[in-house]
C-alpha positions in Angstrom: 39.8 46.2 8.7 37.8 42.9 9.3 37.7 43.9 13.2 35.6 47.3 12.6 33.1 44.9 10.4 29.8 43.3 12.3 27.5 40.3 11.7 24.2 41.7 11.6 21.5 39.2 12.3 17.8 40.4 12.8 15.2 37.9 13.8 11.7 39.3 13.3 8.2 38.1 13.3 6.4 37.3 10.0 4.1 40.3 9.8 7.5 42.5 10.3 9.4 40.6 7.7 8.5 42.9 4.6 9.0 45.8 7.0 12.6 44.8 7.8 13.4 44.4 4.3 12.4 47.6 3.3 14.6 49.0 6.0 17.5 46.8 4.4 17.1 48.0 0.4 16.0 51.9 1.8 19.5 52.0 3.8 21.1 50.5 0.9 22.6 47.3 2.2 23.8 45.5 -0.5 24.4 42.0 0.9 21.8 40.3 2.9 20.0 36.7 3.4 17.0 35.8 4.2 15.6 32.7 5.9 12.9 30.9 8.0 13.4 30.0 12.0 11.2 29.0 14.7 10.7 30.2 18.2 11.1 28.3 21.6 10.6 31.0 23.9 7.7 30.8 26.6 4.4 32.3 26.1 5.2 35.1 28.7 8.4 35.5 27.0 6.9 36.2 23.6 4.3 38.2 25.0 7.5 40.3 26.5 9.0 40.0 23.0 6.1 40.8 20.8 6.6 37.8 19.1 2.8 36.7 19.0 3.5 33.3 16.6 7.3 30.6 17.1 7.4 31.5 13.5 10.2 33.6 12.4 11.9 35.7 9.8 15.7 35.7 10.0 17.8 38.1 8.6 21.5 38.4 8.1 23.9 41.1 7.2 28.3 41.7 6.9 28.5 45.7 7.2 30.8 47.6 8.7 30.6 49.2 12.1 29.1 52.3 11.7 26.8 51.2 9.4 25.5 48.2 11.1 25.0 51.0 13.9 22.7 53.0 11.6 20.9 49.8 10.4 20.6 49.0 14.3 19.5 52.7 15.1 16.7 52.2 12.6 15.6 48.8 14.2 15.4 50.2 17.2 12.3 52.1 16.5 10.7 49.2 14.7 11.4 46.3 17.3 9.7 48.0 20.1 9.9 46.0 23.6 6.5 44.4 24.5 4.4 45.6 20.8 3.0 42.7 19.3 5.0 41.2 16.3 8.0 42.8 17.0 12.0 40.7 17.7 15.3 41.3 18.4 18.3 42.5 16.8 22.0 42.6 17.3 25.5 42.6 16.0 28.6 40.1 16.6 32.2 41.2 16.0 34.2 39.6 13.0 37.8 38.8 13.0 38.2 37.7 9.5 36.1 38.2 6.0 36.5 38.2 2.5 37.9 40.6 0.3 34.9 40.7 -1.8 32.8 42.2 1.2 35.6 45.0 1.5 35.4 45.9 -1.9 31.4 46.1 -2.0 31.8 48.4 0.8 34.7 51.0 -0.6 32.8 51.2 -3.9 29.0 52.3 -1.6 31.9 54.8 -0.3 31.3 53.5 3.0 33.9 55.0 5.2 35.7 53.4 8.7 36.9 55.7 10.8 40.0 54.7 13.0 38.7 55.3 16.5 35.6 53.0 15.0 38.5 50.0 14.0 39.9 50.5 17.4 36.9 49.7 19.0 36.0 46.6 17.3 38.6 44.5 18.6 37.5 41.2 19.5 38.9 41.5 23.1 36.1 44.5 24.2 33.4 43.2 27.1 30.4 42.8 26.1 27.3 42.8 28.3 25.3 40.3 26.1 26.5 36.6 24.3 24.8 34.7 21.7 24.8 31.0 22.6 25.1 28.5 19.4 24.2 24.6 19.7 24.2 22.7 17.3 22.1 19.7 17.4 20.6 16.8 15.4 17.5 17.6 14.6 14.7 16.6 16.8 16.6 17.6 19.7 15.7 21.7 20.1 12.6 21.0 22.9 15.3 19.3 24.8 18.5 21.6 24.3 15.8 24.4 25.2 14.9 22.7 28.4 18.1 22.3 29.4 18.7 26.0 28.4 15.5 27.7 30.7 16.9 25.3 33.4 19.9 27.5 33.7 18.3 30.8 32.7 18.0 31.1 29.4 14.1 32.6 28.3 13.9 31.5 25.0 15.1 30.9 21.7 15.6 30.6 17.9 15.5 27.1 15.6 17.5 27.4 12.4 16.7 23.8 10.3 19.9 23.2 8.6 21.9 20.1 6.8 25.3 18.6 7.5 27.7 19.0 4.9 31.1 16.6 4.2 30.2 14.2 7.4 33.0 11.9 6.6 35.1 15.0 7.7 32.9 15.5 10.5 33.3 12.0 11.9 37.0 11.8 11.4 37.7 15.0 13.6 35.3 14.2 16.3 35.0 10.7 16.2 30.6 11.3 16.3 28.1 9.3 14.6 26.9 12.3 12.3 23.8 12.9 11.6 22.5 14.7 8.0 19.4 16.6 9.6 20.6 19.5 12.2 19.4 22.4 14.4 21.2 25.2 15.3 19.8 27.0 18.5 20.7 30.7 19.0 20.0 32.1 22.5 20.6 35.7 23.6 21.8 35.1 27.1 23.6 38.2 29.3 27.1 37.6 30.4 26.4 36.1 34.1 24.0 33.3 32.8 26.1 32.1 29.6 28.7 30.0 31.3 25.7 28.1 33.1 24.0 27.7 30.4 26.5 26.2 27.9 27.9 23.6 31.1 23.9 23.0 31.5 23.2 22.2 27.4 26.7 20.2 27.2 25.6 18.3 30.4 22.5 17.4 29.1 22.8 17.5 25.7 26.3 17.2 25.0 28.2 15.2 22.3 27.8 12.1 24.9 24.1 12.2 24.6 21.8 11.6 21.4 21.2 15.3 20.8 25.0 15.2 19.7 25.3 19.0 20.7 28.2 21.2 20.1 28.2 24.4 22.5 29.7 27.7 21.4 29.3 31.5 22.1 29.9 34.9 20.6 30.1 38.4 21.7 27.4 41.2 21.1 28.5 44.2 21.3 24.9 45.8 20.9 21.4 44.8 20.5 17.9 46.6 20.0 14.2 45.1 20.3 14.1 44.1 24.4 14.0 47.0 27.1 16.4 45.9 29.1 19.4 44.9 26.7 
């Protein structure tokens, strides 16, 4: 079942942040976070984007496939390409989940049809890739640089904290620090590759950013014309 579930993640700007949680509680979702990100993209970018201030509102969902659809199909006419205050959503494929978020689901009667669990294996192509790095903190400008320098047109900064470091340090022998940042970047299929090798170049766990490189699928996104 977990394959025909999506991670929903919705970056918006603030102005659009009581909007988009009105869209969450009127569609009924019953599980979503809420948190605060900054921008990196280019002025030109968030002028394309509609994303007039690097502040952000970052939203985050588990719902299963036709639903995150709906949820998506509603974004869509709120995250218009090129309207001021406006962002991007899309979904990622799961391949595991708890048994809680299964439950929730059966009792809102939220059915999965089987041609829907067949197409959410994690093996589908996918047009579209969110690149993850995961940096210590002061190091975004630079893991952004890097980024552009291969293609990438902007951004999000998540501020976040490192948790059991000794563990951390005994796997990958790093100097860890407390204070990170996690740097998601929408990046199409043909540009990802470069992009991570350019980051881990630059950036990498050799360097003093201490950046860890990873990617994910999307299998569909609304808010930008061309994706």
């Amino acid at each position: 079942m977990s394959s025909a579930f999506r991670y929903l993640i919705v970056i918006t700007s603030p102005k659009l942040s009581k909007t988009s949680s009105e869209v969450f509680s009127e569609l009924g979702v019953p599980l979503f976070c809420k948190s605060v990100a900054v921008g990196t993209a280019s002025s030109e970018m968030m002028d394309i984007i509609g994303l007039g201030s690097p502040e952000k509102r970052l939203f985050m969902s588990i719902l299963p496939k036709d639903f995150a659809d709906l949820v998506l199909k509603k974004f869509r006419k709120i995250l218009l390409p090129g309207s001021v205050n406006s962002g991007i959503a899309f979904t990622l494929p799961l391949s595991g989940m708890s048994k809680y978020l299964s439950y929730v689901y059966e009792n809102k009667n939220q059915q999965i049809p089987e041609n829907e669990k067949r197409k959410g294996e994690i093996g589908m192509e996918t047009k579209f890739s969110l690149v993850a790095i995961i940096a210590n903190q002061g190091y975004s400008e630079e893991v952004m640089n890097a980024a552009r320098g291969a293609g990438a047109r902007g951004g999000t900064v998540i501020h976040s904290r490192m948790i059991s470091e000794v563990a951390a340090e005994a796997i990958s022998k790093l100097d860890v620090q407390d204070e990170k940042e996690i740097i998601l970047i929408v990046a199409s299929d043909e540009n990802k590759l470069a992009i991570m090798k350019e980051v881990s170049t630059k950036c990498g766990t050799h360097s003093d950013a201490k950046g860890i490189v990873l990617s994910l699928p999307i299998d569909s996104v609304a808010g930008i014309g061309e994706y």
